[in-house]
N, C-alpha and C positions, 0 to 999 in steps of 0.2 A: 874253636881254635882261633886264638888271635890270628889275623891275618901279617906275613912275613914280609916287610920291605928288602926287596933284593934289587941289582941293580936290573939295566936291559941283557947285558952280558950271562948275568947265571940266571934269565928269567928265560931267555930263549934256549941255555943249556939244559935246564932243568923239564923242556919239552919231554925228554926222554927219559927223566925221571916220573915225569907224569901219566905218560903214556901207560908203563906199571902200574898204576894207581888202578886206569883204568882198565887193566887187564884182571885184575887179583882182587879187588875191592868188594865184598860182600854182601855189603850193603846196596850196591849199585848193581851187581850181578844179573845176567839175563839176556837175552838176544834182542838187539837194540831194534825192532822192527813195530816199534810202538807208531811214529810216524812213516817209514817205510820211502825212507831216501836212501842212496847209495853215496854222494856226492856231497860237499858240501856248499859245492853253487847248482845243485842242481835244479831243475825248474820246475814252480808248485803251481798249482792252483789255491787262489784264497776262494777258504767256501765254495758257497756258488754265485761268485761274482764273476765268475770267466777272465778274472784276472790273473794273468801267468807272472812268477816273476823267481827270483833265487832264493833257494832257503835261507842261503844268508842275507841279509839284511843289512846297511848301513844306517844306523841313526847319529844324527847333527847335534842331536843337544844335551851333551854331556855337562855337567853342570849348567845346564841353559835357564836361563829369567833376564827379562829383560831386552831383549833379541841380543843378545851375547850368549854364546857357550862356547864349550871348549876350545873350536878351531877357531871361531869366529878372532876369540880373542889371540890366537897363535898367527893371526896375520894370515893377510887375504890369502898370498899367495901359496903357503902353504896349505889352506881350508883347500884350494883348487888341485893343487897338486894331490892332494889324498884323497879327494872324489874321482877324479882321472884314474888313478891308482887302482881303487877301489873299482871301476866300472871294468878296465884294464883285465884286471882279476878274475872279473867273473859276477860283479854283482851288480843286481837288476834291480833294488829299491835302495830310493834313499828317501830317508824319513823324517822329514822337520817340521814345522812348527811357526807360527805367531812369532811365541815368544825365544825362537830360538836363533833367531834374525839370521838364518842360513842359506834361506832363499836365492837372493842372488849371486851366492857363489857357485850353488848347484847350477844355477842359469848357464854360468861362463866354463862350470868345467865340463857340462855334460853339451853343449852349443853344436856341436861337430857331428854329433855322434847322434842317429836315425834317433826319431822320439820315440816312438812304438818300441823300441826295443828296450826300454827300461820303463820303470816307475817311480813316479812321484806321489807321495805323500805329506799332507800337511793335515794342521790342524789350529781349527778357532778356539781363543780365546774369551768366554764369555765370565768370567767371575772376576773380581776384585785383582788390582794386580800382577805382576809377570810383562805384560805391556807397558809402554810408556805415557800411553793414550788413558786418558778417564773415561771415553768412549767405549760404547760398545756398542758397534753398527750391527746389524741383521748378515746374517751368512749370506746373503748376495753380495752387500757391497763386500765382505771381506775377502770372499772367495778372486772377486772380480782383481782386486788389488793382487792377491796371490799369482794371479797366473799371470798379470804382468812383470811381478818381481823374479817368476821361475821363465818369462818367457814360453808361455806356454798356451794353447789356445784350450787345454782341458788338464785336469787334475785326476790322477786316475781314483784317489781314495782322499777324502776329507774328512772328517773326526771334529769332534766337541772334545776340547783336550781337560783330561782330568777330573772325571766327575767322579765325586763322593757323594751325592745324597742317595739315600732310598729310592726315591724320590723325583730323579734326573729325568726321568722318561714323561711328567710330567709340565715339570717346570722348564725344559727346553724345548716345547710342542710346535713353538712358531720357530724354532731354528732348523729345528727335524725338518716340517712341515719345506722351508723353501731349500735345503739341501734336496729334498724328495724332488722338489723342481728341477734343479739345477740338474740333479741326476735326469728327469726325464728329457731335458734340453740339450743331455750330453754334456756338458759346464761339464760334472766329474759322471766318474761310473763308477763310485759307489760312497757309502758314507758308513760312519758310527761311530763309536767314540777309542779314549782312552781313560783307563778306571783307576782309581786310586784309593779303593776303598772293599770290601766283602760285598757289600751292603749292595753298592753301587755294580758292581760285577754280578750278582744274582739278577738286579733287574734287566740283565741281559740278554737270560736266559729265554726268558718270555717274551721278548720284544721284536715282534716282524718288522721292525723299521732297521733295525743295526744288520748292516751286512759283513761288518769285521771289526773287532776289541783286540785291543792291546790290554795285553793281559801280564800282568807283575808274575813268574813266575822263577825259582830258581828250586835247589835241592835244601835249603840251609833256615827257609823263609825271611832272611833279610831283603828291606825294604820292598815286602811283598803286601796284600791285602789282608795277611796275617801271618804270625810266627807259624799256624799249625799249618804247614803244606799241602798235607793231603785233604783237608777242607777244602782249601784254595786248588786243588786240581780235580778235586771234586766236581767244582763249580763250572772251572775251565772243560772239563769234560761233557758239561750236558750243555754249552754252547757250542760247543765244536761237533757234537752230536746233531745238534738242531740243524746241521748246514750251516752258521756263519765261519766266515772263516776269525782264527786266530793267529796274531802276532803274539809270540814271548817277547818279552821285554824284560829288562832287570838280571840277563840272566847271571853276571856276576854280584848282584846286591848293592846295584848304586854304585859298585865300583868298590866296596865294601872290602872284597878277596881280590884285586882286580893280580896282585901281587902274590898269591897264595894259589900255585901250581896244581895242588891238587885238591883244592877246593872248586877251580874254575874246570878242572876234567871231570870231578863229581857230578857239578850242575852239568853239562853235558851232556853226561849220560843221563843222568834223568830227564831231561826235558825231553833228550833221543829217545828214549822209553815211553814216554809219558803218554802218549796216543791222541792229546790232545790240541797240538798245535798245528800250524801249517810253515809255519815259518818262523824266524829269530831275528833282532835286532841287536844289532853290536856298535856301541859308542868305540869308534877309534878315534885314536888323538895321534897314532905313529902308524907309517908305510908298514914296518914289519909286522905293527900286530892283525891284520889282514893274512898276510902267509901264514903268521902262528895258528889263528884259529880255524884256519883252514885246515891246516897241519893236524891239527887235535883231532877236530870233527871225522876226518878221514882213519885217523888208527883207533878213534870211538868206535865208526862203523867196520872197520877191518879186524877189531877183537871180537866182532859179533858174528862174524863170518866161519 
């Protein structure tokens, strides 16, 4: 289904058009108790890192390269205003990046407000690219720079962002290696990556060093580790089984349906069903799309009731 450009007006009207969707929908059908929240700020544990935090998620880098993404470039003071919003609300992670030069805004909107009671997530960039730098320093110094930029004396979760080889668990052994540090120093409490690839996502099945993957999931397979879904949740299943925990990510498709009402309650429900994740990340760019998916997530779990 091509995806439908509508405005903000018939996109927050169409909630209750969608809501439908998810009530009758057949394909989606079944008692949403696959992850086994009730809420949708309510508070998870990732894996078994003893890290608590909201099933919803905030993520920074909505078209992000370069340390620019979506808010960055909508101007400071609004990137600040919708992390406030957002913490405001009910959410407990927010999730950026290197390359998604978000950092310091999170610093200034979240400043006020106890550390402990939220989470911060970032992630190193080691391949060609996306940064502005040709360097690429060792995960200490870069870690070290993060938690200046986030104002922060620890990092609750760090990631290798992006990996696609077979092969990653290899070739990043000396970054793995002083994250392991960092974590035993308490620097972060906890590490692993984010995947971009099948390939890459398998090797994480096996690997007692990753304690949480961001994982490309949605219902549609757009801008996933593959069109076929149930491979890809296949996969996502026997790492969420091993104990790490799982971030979904992607779950409108790159923003692919971001406009397409019931494409965005379809993935929902799946993912709600899916048994495989702990938790969701959501690229916003606007105040109300925070209530919206709030909105959704709560009459997903209220059909299941």
């Amino acid at each position: 289904m091509k995806a439908r450009h509508i405005s903000r007006r018939k996109f927050i009207t169409n909630i209750s058009a969608g809501s439908a969707v998810l009530l009758t929908s057949g394909a989606m059908a079944g008692s949403l108790t696959g992850i086994g929240i009730t809420e949708p700020f309510q508070t998870i544990t990732l894996g078994k890192t003893g890290i608590k935090t909201s099933f919803i998620g905030m993520g920074t880098g909505v078209h992000g390269g370069d340390r620019k993404s979506a808010i960055v470039r909508a101007g400071r003071e609004k990137a600040i205003s919708l992390i406030r919003y957002a913490y405001d609300r009910g959410i407990r992670m927010f999730d950026a990046a290197d390359a998604y030069g978000t950092h310091s805004a999170i610093a200034e909107a979240l400043h006020r407000v106890p550390r402990e009671s939220y989470v911060l997530v970032s992630k190193i960039w080691v391949r060609p690219g996306a940064i502005p730098e040709a360097e690429r320093p060792d995960a200490n110094v870069v870690v070290d720079r993060f938690r200046k930029e986030l104002q922060t004396d620890y990092i609750d979760l760090v990631q290798i962002h992006c990996m696609e080889s077979t092969t990653w668990t290899d070739e990043q052994e000396r970054q793995m290696d002083i994250l392991s540090s960092l974590k035993d120093k308490g620097i972060i409490r906890a590490h692993g990556v984010s995947v971009h690839t099948l390939e890459a996502l398998e090797a994480c099945v096996s690997s007692e060093w990753v304690d949480v993957v961001h994982a490309r999931i949605n219902a549609y397979g757009d801008a996933m580790d593959s069109e076929d879904t149930d491979k890809v949740l296949s996969v996502i299943k026997r790492i969420h089984d091993s104990g790490k925990g799982v971030i979904g990510m992607k779950l409108i498709g790159n923003g692919n349906f971001k406009n397409d009402s019931e494409k965005i309650n379809q993935s929902l429900r799946y993912v709600l069903n899916s048994g495989a994740v702990d938790m969701v990340i959501v690229g916003f760019d606007e105040h109300w799309q925070i209530d919206n998916y709030a909105t959704r997530v709560k009459k997903a779990l209220k059909s299941s009731s």
